[in-house]
C-alpha positions in Angstrom: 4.2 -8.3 22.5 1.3 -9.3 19.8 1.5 -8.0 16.8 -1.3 -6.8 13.8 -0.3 -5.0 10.9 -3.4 -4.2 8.3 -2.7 -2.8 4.6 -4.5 -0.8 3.0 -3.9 -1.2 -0.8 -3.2 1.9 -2.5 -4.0 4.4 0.1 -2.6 7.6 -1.0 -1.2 9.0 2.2 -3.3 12.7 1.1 -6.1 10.5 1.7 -6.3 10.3 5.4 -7.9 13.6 7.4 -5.1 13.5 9.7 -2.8 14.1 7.5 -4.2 17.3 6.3 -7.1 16.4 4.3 -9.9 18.9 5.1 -12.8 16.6 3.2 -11.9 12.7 3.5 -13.8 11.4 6.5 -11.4 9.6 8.0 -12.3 9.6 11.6 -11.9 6.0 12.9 -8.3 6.1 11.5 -7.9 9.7 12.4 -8.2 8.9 16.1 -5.6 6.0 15.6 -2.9 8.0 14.4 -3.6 10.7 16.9 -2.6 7.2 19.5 0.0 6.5 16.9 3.6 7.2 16.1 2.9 9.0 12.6 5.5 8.8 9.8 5.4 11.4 7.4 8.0 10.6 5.1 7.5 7.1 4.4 8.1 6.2 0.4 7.7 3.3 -1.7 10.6 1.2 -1.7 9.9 -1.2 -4.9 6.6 -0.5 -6.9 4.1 -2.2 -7.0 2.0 -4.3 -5.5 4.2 -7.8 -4.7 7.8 -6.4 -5.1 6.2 -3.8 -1.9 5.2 -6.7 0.1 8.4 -8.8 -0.4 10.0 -6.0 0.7 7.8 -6.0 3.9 8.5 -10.0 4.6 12.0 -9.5 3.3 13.4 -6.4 4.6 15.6 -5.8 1.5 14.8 -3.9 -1.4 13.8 -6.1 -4.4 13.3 -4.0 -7.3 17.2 -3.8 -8.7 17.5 -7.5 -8.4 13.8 -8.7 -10.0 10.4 -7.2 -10.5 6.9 -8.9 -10.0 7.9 -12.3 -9.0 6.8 -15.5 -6.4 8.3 -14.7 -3.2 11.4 -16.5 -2.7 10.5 -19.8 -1.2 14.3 -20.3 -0.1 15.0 -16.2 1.7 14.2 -15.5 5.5 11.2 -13.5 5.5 8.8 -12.5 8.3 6.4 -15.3 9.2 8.6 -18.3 9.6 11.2 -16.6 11.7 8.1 -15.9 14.5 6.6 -19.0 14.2 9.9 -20.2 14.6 10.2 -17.9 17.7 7.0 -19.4 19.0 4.6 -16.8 17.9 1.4 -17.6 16.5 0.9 -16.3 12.9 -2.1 -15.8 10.9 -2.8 -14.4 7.6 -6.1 -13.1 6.3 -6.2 -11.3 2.8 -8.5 -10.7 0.1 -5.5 -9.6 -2.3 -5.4 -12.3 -5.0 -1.9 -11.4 -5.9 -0.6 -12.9 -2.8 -2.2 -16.0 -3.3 -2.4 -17.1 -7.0 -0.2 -20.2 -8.1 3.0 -20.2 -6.1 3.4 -17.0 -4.9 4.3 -18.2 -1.1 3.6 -15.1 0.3 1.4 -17.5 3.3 4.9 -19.2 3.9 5.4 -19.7 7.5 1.6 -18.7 9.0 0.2 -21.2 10.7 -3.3 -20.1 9.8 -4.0 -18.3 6.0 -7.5 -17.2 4.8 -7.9 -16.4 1.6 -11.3 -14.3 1.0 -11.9 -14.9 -2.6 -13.4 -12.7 -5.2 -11.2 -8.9 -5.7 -10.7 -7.8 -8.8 -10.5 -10.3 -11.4 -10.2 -13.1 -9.3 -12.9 -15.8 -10.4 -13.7 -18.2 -8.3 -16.9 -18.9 -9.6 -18.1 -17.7 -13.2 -21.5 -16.2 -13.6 -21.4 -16.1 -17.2 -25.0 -16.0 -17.5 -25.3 -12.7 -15.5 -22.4 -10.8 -17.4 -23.4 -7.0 -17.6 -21.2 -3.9 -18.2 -20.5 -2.0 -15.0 -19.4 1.0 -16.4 -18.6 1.8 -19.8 -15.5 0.2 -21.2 -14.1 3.7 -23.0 -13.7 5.1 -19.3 -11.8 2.2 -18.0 -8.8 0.0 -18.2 -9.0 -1.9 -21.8 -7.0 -4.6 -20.5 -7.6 -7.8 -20.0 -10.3 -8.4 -21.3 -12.9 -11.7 -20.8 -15.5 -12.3 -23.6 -15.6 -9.1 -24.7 -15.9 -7.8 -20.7 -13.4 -5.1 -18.7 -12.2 -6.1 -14.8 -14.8 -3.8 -13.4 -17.1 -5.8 -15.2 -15.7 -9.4 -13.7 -15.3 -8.2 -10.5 -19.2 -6.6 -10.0 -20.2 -9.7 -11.5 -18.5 -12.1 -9.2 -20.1 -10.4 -6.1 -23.6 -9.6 -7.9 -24.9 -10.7 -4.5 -23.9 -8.3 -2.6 -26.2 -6.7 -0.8 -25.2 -4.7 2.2 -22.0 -2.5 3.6 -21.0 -5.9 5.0 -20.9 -8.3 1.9 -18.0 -5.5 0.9 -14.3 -6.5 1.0 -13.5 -3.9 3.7 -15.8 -5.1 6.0 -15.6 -9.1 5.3 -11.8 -8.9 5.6 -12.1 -6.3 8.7 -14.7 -8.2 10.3 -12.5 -11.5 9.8 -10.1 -10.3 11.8 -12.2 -9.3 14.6 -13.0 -12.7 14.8 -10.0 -14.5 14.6 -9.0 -11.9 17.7 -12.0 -13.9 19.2 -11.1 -17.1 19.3 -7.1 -16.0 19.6 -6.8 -13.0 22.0 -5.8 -15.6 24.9 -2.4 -17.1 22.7 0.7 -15.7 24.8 1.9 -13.7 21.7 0.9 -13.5 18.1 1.4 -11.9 14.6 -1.7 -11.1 12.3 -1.0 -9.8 9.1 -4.6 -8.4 7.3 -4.0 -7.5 3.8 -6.9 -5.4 2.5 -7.0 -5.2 -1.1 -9.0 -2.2 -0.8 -8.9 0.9 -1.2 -7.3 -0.8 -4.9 -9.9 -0.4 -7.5 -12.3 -1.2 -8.4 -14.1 1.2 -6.1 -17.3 0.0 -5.1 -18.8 1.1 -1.9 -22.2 1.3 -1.5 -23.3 4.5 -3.3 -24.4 6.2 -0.2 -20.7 6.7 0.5 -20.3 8.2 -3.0 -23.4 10.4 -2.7 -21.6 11.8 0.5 -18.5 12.8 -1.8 -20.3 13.6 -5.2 -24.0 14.0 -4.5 -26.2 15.0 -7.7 -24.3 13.0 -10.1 -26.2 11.3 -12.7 -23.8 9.7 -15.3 -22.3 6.3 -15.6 -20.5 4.9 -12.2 -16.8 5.8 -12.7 -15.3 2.2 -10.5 -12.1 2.2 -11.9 -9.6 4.4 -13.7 -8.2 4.0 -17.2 -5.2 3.9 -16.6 -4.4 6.6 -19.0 -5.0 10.4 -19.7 -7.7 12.1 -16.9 -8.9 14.7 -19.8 -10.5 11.2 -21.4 -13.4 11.8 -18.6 -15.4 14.7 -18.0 -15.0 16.7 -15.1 -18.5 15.2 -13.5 -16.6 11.5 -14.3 -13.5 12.8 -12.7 -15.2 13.8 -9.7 -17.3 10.5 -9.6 -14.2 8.6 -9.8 -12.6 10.4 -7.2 -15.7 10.2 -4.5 -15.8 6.2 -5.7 -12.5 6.2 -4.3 -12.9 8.5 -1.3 -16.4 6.2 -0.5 -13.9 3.4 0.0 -10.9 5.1 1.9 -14.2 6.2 4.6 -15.2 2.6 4.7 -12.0 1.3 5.1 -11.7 3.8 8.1 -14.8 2.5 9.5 -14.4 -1.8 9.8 -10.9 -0.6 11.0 -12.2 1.0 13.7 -14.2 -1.9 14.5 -10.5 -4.1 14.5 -9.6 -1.9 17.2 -12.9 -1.9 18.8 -12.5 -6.0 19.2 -8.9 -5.4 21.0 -10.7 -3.4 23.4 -13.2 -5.8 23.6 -11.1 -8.8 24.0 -8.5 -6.7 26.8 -5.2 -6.9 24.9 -4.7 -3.7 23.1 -2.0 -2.6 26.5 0.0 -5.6 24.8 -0.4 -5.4 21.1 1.2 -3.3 18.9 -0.8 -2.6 16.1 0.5 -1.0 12.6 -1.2 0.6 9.6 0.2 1.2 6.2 -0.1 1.1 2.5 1.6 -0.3 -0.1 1.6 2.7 -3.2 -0.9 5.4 -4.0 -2.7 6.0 -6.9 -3.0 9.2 -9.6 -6.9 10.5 -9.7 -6.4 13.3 -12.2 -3.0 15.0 -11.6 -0.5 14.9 -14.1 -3.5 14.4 -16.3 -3.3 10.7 -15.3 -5.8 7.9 -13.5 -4.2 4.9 -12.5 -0.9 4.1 -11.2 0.8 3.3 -14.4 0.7 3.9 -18.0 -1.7 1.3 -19.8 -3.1 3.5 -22.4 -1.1 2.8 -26.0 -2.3 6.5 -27.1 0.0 7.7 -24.2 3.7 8.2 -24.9 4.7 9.6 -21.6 6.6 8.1 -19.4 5.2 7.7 -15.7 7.5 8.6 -12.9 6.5 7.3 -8.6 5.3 11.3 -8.5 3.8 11.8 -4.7 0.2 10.4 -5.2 1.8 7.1 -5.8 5.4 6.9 -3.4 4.2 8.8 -0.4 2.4 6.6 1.7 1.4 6.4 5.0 2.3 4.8 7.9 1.3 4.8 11.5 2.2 2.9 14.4 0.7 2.6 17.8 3.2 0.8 20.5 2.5 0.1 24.1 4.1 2.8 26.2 5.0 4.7 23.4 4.0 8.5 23.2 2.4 9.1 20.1 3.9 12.3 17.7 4.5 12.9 13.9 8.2 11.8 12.8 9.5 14.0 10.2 12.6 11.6 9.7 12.6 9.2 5.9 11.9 6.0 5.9 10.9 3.3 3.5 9.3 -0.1 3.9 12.1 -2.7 4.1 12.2 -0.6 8.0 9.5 -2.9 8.8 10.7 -6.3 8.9 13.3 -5.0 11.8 11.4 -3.6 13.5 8.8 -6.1 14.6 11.6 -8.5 15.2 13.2 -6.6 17.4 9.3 -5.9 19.1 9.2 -9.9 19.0 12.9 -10.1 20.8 13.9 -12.0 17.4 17.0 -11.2 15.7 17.1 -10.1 11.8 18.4 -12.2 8.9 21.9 -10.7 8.7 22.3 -8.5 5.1 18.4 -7.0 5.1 18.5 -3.3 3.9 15.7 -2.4 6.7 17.2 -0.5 9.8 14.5 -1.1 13.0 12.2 2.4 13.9 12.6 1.2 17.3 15.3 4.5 18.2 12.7 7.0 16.7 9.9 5.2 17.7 11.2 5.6 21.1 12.7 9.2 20.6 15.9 8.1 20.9 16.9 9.7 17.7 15.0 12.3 14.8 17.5 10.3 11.9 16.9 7.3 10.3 18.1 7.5 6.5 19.9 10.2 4.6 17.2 9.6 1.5 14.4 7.0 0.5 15.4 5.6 -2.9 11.7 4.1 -5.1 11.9 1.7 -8.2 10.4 -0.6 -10.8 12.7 -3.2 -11.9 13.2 -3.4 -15.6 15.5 -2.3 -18.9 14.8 1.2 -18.1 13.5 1.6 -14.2 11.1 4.5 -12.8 13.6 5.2 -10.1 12.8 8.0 -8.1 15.1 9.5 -4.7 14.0 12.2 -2.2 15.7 13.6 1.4 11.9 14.9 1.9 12.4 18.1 1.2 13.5 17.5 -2.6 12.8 14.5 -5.3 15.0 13.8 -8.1 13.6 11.7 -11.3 16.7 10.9 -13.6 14.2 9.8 -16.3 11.0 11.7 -15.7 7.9 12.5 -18.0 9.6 12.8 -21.5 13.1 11.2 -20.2 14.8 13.9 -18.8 15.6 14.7 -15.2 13.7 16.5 -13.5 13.9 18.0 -9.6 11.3 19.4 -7.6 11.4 21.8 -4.4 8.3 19.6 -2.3 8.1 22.3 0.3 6.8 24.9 -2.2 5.8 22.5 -4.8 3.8 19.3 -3.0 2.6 18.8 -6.2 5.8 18.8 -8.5 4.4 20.5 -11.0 7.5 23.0 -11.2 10.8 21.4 -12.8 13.9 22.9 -11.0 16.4 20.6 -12.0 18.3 23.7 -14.0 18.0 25.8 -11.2 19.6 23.7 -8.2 23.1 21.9 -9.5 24.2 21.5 -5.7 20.7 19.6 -5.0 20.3 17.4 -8.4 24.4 16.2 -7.8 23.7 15.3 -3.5 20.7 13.4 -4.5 22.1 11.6 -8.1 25.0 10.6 -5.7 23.2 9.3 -2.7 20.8 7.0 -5.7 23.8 5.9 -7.4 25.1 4.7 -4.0 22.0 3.3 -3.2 21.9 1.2 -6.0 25.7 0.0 -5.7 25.1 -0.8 -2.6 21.8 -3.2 -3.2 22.4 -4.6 -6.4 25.2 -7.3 -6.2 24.4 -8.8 -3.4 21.8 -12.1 -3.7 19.6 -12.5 -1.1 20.5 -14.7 2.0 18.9 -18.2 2.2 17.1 -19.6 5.0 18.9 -21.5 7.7 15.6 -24.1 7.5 12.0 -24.1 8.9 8.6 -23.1 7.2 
């Protein structure tokens, strides 16, 4: 069976119209999850943005061992073992992360393109043409370049741009429809797109904005300050918001055409295709913008509440019915899972268990909780059964519980009010961690 899998950076799983949202226009991916097997209680495993994905090409949980790190050049992860199995394996990203120095996150893919210019990834300086993009007081300070913020950099780098196509989410898309091309006749493949988008900055063409927010006349708002949302206006906060909604749409949109091209190209009864996200992102609750604290006039602390852990996940598999799955699961699921699709066998002491039984309704269980983390001194950790989340060291360093069937937005602190609750879930994260923590990871047996 072929396999794609395409990331969506940052997607916040209340984001997507099929999962509820009345305003996003999501409707390319909407019909994709109404094909799809639809997992609504899929959490981060370890934030954020490379410990998730070595916990995709790993299948163990990273974040109580090491943070934000290379990917180890020595542990089995996903590529090698199907190019190994005689797959053919291509990469094509625009995340810079993945790429920079050593990070050996294109180990094992026979094919890697690298699309060059997201965020503050400078491939070619335009020093002349340096302009402010939006002011810096409604941004992230940090880092800066000759006096100039990220959004800055980054709308600098791709002055050119012209058109919806010169966007990321169309290049990358569009990349992958043409790889299918000059590929869909290989006898099985993997191809991994790693969108960088919907990550910030947001810059779809404003006519997507205007759709969201239209009347606005201030300053663009591309990128959150990672700090407190009462530093913008409620007319910025809007802005920022439809900036980001502008490019969850387009994202929607040059998917569809990915799937389009597997029609076109008479392999989608054979190829089972996978959308997902890596983290969300805070756009005004919890009087926050961003996904973590960078603000020095901000003291709290910032727990994985649900616009950054719950993320979604959707998978549509040849002759398999397509419904919503209420059961947990977590990211390091993945790596089994298209093994066992490729008829490969798993490195032996992952943490991921294969979806395969509930993606073939062989089961409505997969795990008791899903357990998120930052590795560090003092972690965010963060543990829910779906129905509950427990924070042992929440906003001001106390615990705090929340009841997400009446409270989605954990605003309501019920840690006093539920002993039985707080002790089931302190237990199953302690157990967790026990479990993950001692154990190095396995090395490869050999091969790319």
């Amino acid at each position: 069976m072929n396999l794609i899998v395409v990331v969506s950076d940052t997607f916040r799983y209340d984001y997507c119209g099929f999962n509820g949202n009345p305003w996003i226009r999501t409707p390319d991916l909407d019909r994709f999850a109404a094909e799809s097997v639809a997992f609504d209680h899929n959490y981060v495993s370890s934030f954020p943005t490379i410990p998730m994905r070595t916990d995709w090409f790993t299948g163990r949980y990273s974040f109580p061992s090491h943070g934000w790190r290379a990917l180890d050049p020595q542990a089995p992860v996903l590529a090698p073992i199907l190019t190994r199995g005689g797959y053919l394996t291509q990469l094509i990203i625009d995340n810079p992360h993945m790429m920079r120095g050593t990070a050996n996150f294109d180990r094992g893919f026979e094919g890697q393109c690298w699309l060059r210019g997201q965020e503050g990834d400078t491939y070619l300086t335009r020093f002349n043409r340096l302009h402010e993009a939006m002011p810096p007081e409604k941004t992230r300070r940090q880092p800066m370049r000759h006096g100039h913020t990220l959004p800055d950099i980054h709308r600098t780098t791709n002055i050119d741009w012209a058109w919806e196509e010169d966007r990321f989410a169309a290049r990358t898309l569009r990349t992958a429809s043409r790889w299918l091309e000059e590929n869909y006749r290989a006898e099985q493949f993997l191809l991994w797109v790693d969108c960088f988008d919907v990550h910030e900055p947001w810059d779809p063409p404003e006519y997507w904005v205007e759709r969201y927010d239209p009347g606005y006349r201030g300053a663009p708002m591309l990128h959150p300050n990672y700090g407190p949302a009462d530093a913008y206006t409620p007319q910025e906060l809007a802005n920022l918001r439809a900036h980001y909604a502008g490019e969850v749409s387009m994202i929607s949109r040059w998917f569809g055409r990915l799937l389009q091209k597997l029609e076109d190209v008479g392999i989608a009864d054979r190829t089972a295709v996978v959308f997902l996200s890596d983290h969300g992102m805070f756009l005004g609750e919890h009087n926050r913008t961003g996904k973590s604290n960078l603000a020095p006039e901000d003291s709290r602390r910032w727990p994985l509440y649900q616009e950054v852990a719950h993320i979604p996940m959707f998978m549509r598999l040849p002759g398999i019915a397509p419904r919503r799955v209420p059961a947990v699961v977590q990211p390091p699921d993945l790596l089994p899972t298209l093994l066992e699709l490729a008829g490969q066998a798993a490195p032996a002491g992952i943490h991921g268990r294969s979806l395969l039984p509930l993606l073939r309704g062989e089961t409505d269980h997969h795990r008791e909780v899903a357990v998120s983390g930052t590795h560090g001194p003092r972690p965010l950790l963060r543990v829910t059964d779906g129905n509950h989340t427990y924070y042992p060291d929440g906003e001001q360093g106390a615990p705090e519980l929340y009841d997400l069937r009446s409270d989605p937005g954990e605003s309501k602190n019920i840690v006093g009010a539920q002993a039985e609750t707080t002790a089931r879930l302190q237990a199953a994260l302690a157990s967790s961690l026990a479990t993950w923590a001692p154990a190095a990871a396995p090395k490869s047996s050999g091969g790319a």
